[in-house]
C-alpha positions in Angstrom: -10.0 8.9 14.5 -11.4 6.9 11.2 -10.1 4.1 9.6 -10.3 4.1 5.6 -10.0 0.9 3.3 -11.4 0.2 -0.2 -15.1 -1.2 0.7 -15.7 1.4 3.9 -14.3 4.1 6.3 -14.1 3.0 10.0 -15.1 6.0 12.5 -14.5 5.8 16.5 -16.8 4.4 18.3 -15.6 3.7 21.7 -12.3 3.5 23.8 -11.0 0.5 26.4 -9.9 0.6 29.5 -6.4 2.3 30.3 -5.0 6.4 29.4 -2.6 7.0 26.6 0.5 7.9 28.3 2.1 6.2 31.5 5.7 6.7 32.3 7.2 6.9 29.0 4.9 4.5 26.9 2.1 5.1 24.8 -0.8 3.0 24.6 -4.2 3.0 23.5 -6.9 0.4 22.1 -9.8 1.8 20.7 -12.8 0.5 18.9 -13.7 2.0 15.3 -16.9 1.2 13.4 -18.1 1.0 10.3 -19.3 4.6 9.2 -22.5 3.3 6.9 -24.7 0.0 7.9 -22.7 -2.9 6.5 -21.8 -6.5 6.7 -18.4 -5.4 8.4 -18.0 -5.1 12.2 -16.8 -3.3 14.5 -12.7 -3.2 15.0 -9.8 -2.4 17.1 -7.1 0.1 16.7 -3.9 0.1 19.0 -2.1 3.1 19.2 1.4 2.4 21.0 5.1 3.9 21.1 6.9 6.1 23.6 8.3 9.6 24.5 10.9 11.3 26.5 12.1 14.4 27.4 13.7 16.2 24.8 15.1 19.0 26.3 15.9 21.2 29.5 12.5 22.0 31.5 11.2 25.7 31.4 9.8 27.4 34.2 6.8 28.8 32.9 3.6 31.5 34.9 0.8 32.7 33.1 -1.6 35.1 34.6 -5.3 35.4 32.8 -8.7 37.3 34.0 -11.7 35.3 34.4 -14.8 36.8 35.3 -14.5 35.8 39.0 -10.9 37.1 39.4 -7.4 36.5 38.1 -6.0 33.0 37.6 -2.4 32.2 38.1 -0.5 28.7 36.5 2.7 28.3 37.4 5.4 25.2 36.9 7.5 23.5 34.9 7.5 22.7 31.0 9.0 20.3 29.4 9.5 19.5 25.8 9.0 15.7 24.5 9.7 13.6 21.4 7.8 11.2 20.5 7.5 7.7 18.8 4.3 6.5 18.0 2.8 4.0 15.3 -1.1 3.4 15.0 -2.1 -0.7 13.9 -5.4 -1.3 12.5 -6.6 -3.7 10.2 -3.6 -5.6 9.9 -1.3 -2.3 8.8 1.5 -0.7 11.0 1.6 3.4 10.0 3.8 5.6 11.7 2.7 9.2 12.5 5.0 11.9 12.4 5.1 14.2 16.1 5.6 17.6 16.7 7.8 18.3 19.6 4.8 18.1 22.2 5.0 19.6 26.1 4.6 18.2 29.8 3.3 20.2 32.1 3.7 20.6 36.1 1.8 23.2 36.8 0.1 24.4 40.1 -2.9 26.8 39.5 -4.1 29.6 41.6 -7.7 30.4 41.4 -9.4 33.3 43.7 -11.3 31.7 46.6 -15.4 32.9 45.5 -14.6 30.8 42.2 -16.9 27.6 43.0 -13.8 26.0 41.3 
């Protein structure tokens, strides 16, 4: 993530505490700083909205080979929309989503895989 304004570009430099997504919501705070040495510190950007299914699940299996044997994921898919606006240095933007998926998936991995 980086942050740009007229006197300097803010890059990521760290996270807090807490995931991204939790039943439905969307929230993040994470620290940006300033890309070149300056006078300006270090900031916070809050990334916050929410999502929901947006469609019927999928049953979904995939079957790849790995060089210790053949892997097997299987579940359920689901498709999400989302809303989701990022705040940072006083300004509100919001980002345009892609429908985006969940996943339920149980994997199957052969048993001499150290995995």
């Amino acid at each position: 993530m980086s942050v740009q304004t007229a006197q300097t570009e803010y890059l990521r430099g760290g996270e807090t505490d807490g995931g991204l997504f939790d039943n439905g919501t969307i929230s993040r705070r994470l620290v940006v700083v300033p890309r070149e040495e300056t006078a300006e510190s270090s900031r916070t950007v809050l990334i916050n909205g929410s999502y929901a299914a947006a469609g019927p699940r999928q049953w979904v299996r995939e079957v790849y080979d790995e060089p210790w044997g053949q892997v097997v994921s299987k579940g359920w898919k689901t498709p999400l929309s989302a809303v989701v606006a990022v705040n940072a240095l006083g300004q509100q933007v919001d980002l345009t989503c892609e429908t985006a998926f969940a996943y339920d998936l149980k994997v199957r991995r052969p048993a001499d895989s150290g995995s």
